[in-house]
C-alpha positions in Angstrom: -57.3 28.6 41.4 -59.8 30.5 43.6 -60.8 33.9 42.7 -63.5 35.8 44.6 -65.2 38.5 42.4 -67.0 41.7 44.3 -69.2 43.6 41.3 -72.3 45.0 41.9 -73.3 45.1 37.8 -74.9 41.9 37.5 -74.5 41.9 34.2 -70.5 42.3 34.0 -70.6 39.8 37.2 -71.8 37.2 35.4 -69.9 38.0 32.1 -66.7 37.9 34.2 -67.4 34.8 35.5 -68.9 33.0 32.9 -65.3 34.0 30.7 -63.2 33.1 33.9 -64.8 29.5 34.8 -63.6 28.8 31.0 -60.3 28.9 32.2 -58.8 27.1 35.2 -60.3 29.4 37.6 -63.3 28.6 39.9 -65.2 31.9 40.9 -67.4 32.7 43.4 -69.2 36.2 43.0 -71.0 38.8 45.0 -72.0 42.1 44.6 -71.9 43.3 48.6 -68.9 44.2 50.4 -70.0 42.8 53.7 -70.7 39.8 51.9 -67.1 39.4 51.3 -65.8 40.0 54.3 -67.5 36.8 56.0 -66.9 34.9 53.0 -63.0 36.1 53.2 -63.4 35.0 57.1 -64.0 31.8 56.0 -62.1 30.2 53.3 -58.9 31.0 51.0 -58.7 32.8 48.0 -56.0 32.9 45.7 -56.9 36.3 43.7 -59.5 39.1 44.1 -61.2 40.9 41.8 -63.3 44.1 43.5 -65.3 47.0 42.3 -64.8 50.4 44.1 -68.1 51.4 43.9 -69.9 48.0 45.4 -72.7 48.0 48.6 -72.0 48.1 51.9 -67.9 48.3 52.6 -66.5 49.5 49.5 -63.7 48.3 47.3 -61.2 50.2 48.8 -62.2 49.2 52.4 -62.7 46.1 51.4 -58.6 46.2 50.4 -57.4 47.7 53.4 -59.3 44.1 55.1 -57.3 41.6 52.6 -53.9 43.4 53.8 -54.6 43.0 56.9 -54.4 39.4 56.9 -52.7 38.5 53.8 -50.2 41.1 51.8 -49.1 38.7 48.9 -52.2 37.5 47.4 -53.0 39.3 44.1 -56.2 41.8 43.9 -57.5 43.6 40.9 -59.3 47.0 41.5 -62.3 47.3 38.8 -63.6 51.0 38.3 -65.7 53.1 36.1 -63.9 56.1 37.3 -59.8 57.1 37.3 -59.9 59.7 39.7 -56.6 60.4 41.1 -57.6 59.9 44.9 -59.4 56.5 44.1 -56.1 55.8 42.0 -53.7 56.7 44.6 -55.3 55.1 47.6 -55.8 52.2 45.8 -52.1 51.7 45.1 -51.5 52.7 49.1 -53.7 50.3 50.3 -52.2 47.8 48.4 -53.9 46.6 44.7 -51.6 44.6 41.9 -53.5 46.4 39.4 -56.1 49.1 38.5 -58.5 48.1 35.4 -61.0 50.8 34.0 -64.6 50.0 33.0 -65.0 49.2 30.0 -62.5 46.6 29.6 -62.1 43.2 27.1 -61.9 40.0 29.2 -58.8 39.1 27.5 -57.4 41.9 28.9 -58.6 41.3 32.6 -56.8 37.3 31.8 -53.6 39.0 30.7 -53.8 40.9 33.5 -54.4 38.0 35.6 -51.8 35.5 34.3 -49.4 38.4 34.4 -50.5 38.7 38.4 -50.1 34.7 39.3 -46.6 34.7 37.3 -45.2 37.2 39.5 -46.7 37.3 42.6 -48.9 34.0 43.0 -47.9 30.8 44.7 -48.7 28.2 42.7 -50.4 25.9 45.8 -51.3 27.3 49.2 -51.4 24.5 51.6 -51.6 27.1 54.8 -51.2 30.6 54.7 -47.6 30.3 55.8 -46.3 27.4 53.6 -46.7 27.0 50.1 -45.2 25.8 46.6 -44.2 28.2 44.2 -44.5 27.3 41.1 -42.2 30.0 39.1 -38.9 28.7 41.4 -40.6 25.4 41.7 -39.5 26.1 45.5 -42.1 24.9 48.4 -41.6 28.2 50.9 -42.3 28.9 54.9 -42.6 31.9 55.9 -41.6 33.4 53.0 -38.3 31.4 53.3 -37.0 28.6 50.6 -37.0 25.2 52.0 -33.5 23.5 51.7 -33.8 20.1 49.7 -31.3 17.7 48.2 -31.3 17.2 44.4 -33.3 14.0 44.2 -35.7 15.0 47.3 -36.3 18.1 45.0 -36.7 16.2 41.9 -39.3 13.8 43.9 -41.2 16.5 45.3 -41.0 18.5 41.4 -42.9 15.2 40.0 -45.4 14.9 42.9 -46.2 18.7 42.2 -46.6 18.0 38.3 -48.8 15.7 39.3 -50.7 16.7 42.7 -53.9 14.7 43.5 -52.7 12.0 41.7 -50.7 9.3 43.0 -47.2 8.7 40.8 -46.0 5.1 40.0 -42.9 4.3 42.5 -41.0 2.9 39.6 -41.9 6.5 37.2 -40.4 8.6 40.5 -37.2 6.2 40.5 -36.5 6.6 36.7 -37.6 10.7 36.5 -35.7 11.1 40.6 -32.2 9.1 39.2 -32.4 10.1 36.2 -31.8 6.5 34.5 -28.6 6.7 37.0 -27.5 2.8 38.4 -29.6 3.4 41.4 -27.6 4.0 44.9 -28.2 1.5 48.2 -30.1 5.4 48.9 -33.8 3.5 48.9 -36.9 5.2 48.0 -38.3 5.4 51.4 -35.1 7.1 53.2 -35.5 9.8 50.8 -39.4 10.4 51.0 -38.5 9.8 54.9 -35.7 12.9 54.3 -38.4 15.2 52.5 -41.4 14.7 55.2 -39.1 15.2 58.1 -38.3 19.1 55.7 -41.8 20.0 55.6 -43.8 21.9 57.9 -47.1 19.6 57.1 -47.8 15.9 56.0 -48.6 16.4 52.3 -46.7 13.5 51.1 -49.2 10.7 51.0 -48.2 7.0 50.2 -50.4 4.5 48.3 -49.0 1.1 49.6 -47.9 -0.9 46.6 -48.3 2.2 43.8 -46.6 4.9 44.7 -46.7 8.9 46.0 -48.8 11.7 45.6 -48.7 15.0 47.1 -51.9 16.2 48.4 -54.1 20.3 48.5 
């Protein structure tokens, strides 16, 4: 999981992301709003953690840009102050949560894994299209793609297991669940799920199996 930290104390910037790379999260940090803005240009995040108070566009502006372009990804305000009017546009601009300086790391992980359980999908493969992994649904647009049982069991063990290629004969046990298999071969169904989705993530490894790949 991508997060992209803004915070101009150097000191509670590297705290943060020393505490945060112990988990599954790989974070890249800055301490300049402008700074963030090209690097927001130019690649995908998958949460945001951003001081009010930081150089050059502040946290708030710096909001107000993610919105623009993306209204479901999760961002974390950080503040030394709770003024009402920093509180309130924050929440109008469009923040998941509003954490006051000082603050434990564990709460700012709660936080967090509170954030990706609700609101996160689990794997972004465009900014349209992704697999969330609460309804263990892959979306479009915001929409549910449609699959059979066993093409939704197939794709549910690729998923368990993305980057890594599956064993055709562990997907025929896991998909038919130790069912007599039906004349309903292996290949008609993964030829079923790729004509569903809206890219080709479902790779084959002649002679091994499936994966499903970022």
């Amino acid at each position: 999981m991508k997060v992209l930290l803004v915070e101009d104390d150097t000191q509670l910037n590297t705290t943060i992301t020393s505490y945060l790379e112990t988990k599954p999260f790989e974070v890249t940090s800055i301490e300049d709003g402008e700074e963030a803005i090209d690097l927001i240009d130019k690649n995908t995040f998958d949460l945001f953690l951003i001081d009010i108070n930081i150089p050059g566009i502040n946290g708030i502006e710096l909001l107000k840009y993610i919105r623009q372009t993306n209204i479901h990804v999760p961002v974390i305000i950080i503040t030394a102050s709770l003024e009402i009017n920093n509180l309130t546009d924050a929440y109008e601009k469009g923040c998941n949560e509003y954490l006051k300086k000082p603050f434990h790391l564990k709460e700012l992980e709660v936080r967090i894994n509170k954030l990706i359980n609700i609101n996160l999908p689990s794997v972004k493969f465009s900014d349209n299209f992704y697999y969330c992994e609460k309804n263990k649904n892959f979306m479009v647009d915001n929409k549910s793609i449609e699959f059979r049982k066993k093409e939704k069991r197939f794709l549910n063990i690729l998923m368990d297991n993305i980057d890594k290629t599956v064993n055709t004969q562990r997907i025929i046990e896991y998909v038919w669940e130790n069912e007599i298999k039906e004349k309903y071969p292996i290949r008609q169904l993964v030829n079923g799920v790729r004509k569903k989705l809206p890219l080709d993530i479902v790779k084959t490894q002649i002679g091994v199996g499936y994966k499903i790949e970022k």
